[in-house]
N, C-alpha and C positions, 0 to 999 in steps of 0.2 A: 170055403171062407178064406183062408188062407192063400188060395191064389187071387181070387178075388183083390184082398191087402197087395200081394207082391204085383198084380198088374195098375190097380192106384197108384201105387209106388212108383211103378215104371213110367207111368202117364205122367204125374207130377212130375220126376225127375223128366222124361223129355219136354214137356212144357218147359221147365226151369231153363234146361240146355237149349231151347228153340230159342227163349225168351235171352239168355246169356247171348247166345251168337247174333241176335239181333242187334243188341246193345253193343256187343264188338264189331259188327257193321257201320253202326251209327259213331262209334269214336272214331274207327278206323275213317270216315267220310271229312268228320271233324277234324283229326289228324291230316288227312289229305288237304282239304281245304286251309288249314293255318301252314300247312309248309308252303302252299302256294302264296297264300300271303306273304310270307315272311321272302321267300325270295322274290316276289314283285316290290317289298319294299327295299331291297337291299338291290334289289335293280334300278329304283329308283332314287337311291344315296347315291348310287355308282355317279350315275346321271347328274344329279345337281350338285358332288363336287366335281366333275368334268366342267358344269358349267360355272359355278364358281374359278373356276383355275380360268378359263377361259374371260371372264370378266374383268380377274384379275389383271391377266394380260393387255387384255383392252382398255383399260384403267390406268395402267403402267405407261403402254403408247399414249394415249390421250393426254397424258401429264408429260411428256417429252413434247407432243405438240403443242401444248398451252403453255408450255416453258420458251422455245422457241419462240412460239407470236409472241408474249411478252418480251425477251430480249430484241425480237427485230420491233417492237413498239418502242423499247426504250432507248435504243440506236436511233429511231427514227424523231424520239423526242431531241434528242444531243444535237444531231443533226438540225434538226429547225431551231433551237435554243442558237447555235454557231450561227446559223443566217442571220435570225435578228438580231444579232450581236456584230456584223458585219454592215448588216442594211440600217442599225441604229449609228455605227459609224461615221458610215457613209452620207446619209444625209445630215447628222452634224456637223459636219465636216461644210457638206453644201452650205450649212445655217450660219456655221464661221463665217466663210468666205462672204457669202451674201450680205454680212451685216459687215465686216470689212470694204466691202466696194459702194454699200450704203452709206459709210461714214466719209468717204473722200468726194466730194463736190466735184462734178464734172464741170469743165471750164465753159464758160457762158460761149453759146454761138456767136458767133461776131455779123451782128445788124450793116446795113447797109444802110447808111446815112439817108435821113429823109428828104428828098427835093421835091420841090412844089411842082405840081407838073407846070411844061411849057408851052400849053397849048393855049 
Protein backbone atom coordinates (compact mmCIF):
# COMPACT_ATOMS: atom_id res chain seq x y z
CA UNK A 1 0.00 0.00 0.00
CA UNK A 2 2.40 2.23 0.74
CA UNK A 3 4.51 1.99 -2.35
CA UNK A 4 1.37 1.89 -4.23
CA UNK A 5 0.89 5.92 -2.48
CA UNK A 6 4.79 6.65 -3.09
CA UNK A 7 4.45 5.61 -7.08
CA UNK A 8 0.90 7.86 -7.31
CA UNK A 9 2.93 10.32 -5.85
CA UNK A 10 5.81 9.95 -8.29
CA UNK A 11 3.12 9.79 -11.38
CA UNK A 12 1.47 12.86 -10.22
CA UNK A 13 4.67 14.75 -9.39
CA UNK A 14 5.90 13.76 -13.08
CA UNK A 15 2.67 14.59 -14.73
CA UNK A 16 2.92 18.08 -12.87
CA UNK A 17 6.86 18.37 -14.05
CA UNK A 18 5.82 17.12 -17.82
CA UNK A 19 2.80 19.48 -17.56
CA UNK A 20 5.25 22.55 -15.99
CA UNK A 21 7.90 21.99 -18.82
CA UNK A 22 5.24 22.18 -21.32
CA UNK A 23 4.10 25.51 -20.21
CA UNK A 24 7.70 26.66 -20.00
CA UNK A 25 7.92 25.69 -23.75
CA UNK A 26 4.87 27.50 -24.63
CA UNK A 27 6.15 30.93 -22.86
CA UNK A 28 9.57 30.33 -23.77
CA UNK A 29 7.74 30.11 -27.80
CA UNK A 30 5.74 33.37 -26.53
CA UNK A 31 9.06 34.89 -25.26
CA UNK A 32 10.66 33.99 -28.59
CA UNK A 33 7.87 35.36 -30.70
CA UNK A 34 7.36 39.02 -28.84
CA UNK A 35 11.26 39.62 -28.91
CA UNK A 36 10.89 39.11 -32.64
CA UNK A 37 8.34 41.35 -32.61
CA UNK A 38 9.66 43.93 -30.66
CA UNK A 39 12.84 44.07 -32.72
CA UNK A 40 10.88 44.17 -36.15
CA UNK A 41 9.24 47.13 -34.63
CA UNK A 42 12.29 48.94 -33.69
CA UNK A 43 13.59 48.00 -37.22
CA UNK A 44 10.88 49.58 -38.45
CA UNK A 45 11.13 53.09 -36.35
CA UNK A 46 14.78 52.75 -37.43
CA UNK A 47 13.24 53.01 -41.03
CA UNK A 48 10.64 55.67 -40.84
CA UNK A 49 12.79 58.22 -38.90
CA UNK A 50 15.55 57.59 -41.85
CA UNK A 51 12.60 58.28 -43.93
CA UNK A 52 11.27 61.10 -42.09
CA UNK A 53 15.05 62.78 -42.03
CA UNK A 54 15.05 62.05 -45.59
CA UNK A 55 11.59 64.00 -46.44
CA UNK A 56 12.74 66.32 -44.31
CA UNK A 57 15.60 67.07 -46.58
CA UNK A 58 13.41 66.99 -49.52
CA UNK A 59 11.17 69.43 -48.12
CA UNK A 60 14.15 71.68 -47.17
CA UNK A 61 15.49 71.48 -51.14
CA UNK A 62 11.95 71.96 -52.50
CA UNK A 63 11.44 75.24 -50.41
CA UNK A 64 14.87 76.63 -51.69
CA UNK A 65 13.52 75.80 -55.17
CA UNK A 66 10.01 77.42 -54.64
CA UNK A 67 12.03 80.32 -53.07
CA UNK A 68 13.93 80.79 -56.12
CA UNK A 69 10.90 80.47 -58.81
CA UNK A 70 9.40 82.90 -56.80
CA UNK A 71 12.10 85.59 -56.69
CA UNK A 72 13.03 84.84 -60.61
CA UNK A 73 8.88 85.42 -60.81
CA UNK A 74 9.12 88.68 -59.00
CA UNK A 75 12.30 89.97 -60.93
CA UNK A 76 10.43 89.04 -63.82
CA UNK A 77 7.24 91.00 -62.63
CA UNK A 78 9.84 94.44 -62.04
CA UNK A 79 11.15 93.76 -65.23
CA UNK A 80 7.80 93.81 -67.37
CA UNK A 81 6.32 96.65 -64.64
CA UNK A 82 9.94 98.90 -66.20
CA UNK A 83 8.73 98.00 -69.89
CA UNK A 84 5.38 99.28 -69.58
CA UNK A 85 6.42 102.02 -67.91
CA UNK A 86 8.85 102.71 -70.79
CA UNK A 87 6.39 101.60 -73.75
CA UNK A 88 3.56 103.87 -71.82
CA UNK A 89 6.29 106.75 -72.39
CA UNK A 90 7.01 106.19 -75.40
CA UNK A 91 3.90 106.25 -77.01
CA UNK A 92 2.73 109.32 -75.02
CA UNK A 93 5.29 110.87 -75.98
CA UNK A 94 4.03 109.72 -79.90
CA UNK A 95 0.45 111.10 -78.64
CA UNK A 96 2.16 114.73 -77.65
CA UNK A 97 3.78 115.01 -80.69
CA UNK A 98 0.86 113.71 -82.92
CA UNK A 99 -1.55 116.19 -81.39
CA UNK A 100 1.12 118.97 -81.76
CA UNK A 101 1.65 118.50 -85.61
CA UNK A 102 -2.34 118.09 -85.60
CA UNK A 103 -2.65 121.55 -84.26
CA UNK A 104 -0.45 123.54 -86.96
CA UNK A 105 -2.43 123.68 -90.31
CA UNK A 106 -0.29 122.69 -93.08
CA UNK A 107 -0.01 125.47 -95.79
CA UNK A 108 -2.75 125.00 -98.59
CA UNK A 109 -1.22 123.48 -102.03
CA UNK A 110 -1.02 126.23 -104.42
CA UNK A 111 -3.86 125.53 -107.38
CA UNK A 112 -3.14 126.42 -110.68
CA UNK A 113 -5.34 128.89 -111.96
CA UNK A 114 -8.29 127.81 -113.96
CA UNK A 115 -8.21 128.31 -118.04
CA UNK A 116 -10.87 127.61 -120.18
CA UNK A 117 -9.58 125.22 -122.50
CA UNK A 118 -8.64 126.60 -126.08
CA UNK A 119 -9.87 124.35 -128.23
Amino acid sequence: DELHKTEMSTAKATDKREALEAHIGELEATIKTLEDGIAAAKAQIAQLQLDLQRASEDRQKENVEFQKTIADQTMTVEVLKKALDRLATFYDLLQTEGRAKAGRQTPPVPQMEYQPSKG
